[in-house]
C-alpha positions as CSV (number, residue, x, y, z in Angstrom):
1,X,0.0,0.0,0.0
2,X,1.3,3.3,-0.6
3,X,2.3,5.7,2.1
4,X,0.2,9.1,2.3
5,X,1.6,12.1,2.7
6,X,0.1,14.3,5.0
7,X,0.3,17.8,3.9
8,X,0.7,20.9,6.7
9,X,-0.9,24.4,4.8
10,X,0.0,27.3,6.0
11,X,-3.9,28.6,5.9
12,X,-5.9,25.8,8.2
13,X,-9.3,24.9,5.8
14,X,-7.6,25.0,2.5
15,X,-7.1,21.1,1.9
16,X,-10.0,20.8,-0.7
17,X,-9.3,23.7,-2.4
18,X,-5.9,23.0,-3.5
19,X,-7.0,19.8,-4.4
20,X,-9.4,21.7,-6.6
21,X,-6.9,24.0,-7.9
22,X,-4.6,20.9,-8.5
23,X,-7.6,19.1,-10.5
24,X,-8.2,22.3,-12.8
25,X,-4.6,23.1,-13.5
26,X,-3.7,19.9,-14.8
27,X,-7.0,19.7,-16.8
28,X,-5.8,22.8,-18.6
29,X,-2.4,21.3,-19.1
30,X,-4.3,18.6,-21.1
31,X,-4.4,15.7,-18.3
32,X,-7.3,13.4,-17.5
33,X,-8.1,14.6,-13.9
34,X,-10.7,12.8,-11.7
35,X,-12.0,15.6,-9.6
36,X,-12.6,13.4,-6.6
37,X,-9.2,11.4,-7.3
38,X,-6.7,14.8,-8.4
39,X,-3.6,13.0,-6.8
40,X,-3.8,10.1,-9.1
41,X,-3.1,12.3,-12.3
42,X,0.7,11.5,-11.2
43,X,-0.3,7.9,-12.7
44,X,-1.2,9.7,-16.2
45,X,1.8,12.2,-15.8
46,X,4.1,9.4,-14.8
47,X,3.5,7.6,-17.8
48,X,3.7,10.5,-20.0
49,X,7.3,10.6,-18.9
50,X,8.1,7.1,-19.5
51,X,8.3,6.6,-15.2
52,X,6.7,3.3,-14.0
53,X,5.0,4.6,-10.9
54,X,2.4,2.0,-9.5
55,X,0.0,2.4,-6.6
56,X,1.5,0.5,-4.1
57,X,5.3,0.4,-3.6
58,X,7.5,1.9,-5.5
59,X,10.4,1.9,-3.6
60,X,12.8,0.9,-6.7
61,X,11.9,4.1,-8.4
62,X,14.8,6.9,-8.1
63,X,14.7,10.2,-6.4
64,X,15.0,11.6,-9.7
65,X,12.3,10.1,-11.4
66,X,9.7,10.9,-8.6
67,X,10.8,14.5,-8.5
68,X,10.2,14.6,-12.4
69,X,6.3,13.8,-11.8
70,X,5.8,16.1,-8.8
71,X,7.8,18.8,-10.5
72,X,5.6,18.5,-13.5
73,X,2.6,18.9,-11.4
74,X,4.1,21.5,-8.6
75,X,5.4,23.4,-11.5
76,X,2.3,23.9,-13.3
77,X,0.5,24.6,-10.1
78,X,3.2,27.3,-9.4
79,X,3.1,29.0,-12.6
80,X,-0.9,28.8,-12.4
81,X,-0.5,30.7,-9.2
82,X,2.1,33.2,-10.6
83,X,-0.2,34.1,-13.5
84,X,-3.1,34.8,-11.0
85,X,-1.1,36.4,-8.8
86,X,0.3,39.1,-11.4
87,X,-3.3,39.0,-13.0
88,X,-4.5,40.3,-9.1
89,X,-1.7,42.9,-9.0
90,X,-2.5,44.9,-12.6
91,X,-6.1,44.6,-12.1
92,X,-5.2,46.3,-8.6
93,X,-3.2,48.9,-10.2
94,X,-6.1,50.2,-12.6
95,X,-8.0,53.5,-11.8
């Protein structure tokens, strides 16, 4: 079975919306998200990049290879977050 991670935010009550936010970011980047299920788009990602992540153990898969999924997915999230961020700021800076 595979270990869970759990996740400390910095903003208590956020859980289920990043998980939202995770689910619509990587259905704009093209990926078949389950809304309920947005962690398992690593599977699809995973694949995409030719790693062989299973649910379950995966203990034989490299450092590297496991920070190429979640940087696929972080990353995106990131530079989701940087485009609404700067979108927040110009809209601010209007008359």
């Amino acid at each position: 079975m595979m270990a869970t991670r759990k996740r400390k935010y910095a903003v208590p009550g956020v859980e289920q919306s990043m998980q939202t936010f995770k689910a619509n970011v990587m259905k704009r980047e093209g990926y078949d998200v389950d809304p309920n299920r947005p962690d398992d788009v690593k599977y699809e990602v995973a694949k995409e990049l030719g790693v062989p992540l299973q649910p379950g153990n995966n203990g034989s898969l490299t450092t590297e290879s496991a920070g190429h999924i979640g940087g696929r997915i972080g990353g995106s999230m990131v530079r989701e977050m940087v485009r609404l961020a700067q979108e927040h700021i110009a809209n601010k800076e209007q008359p």
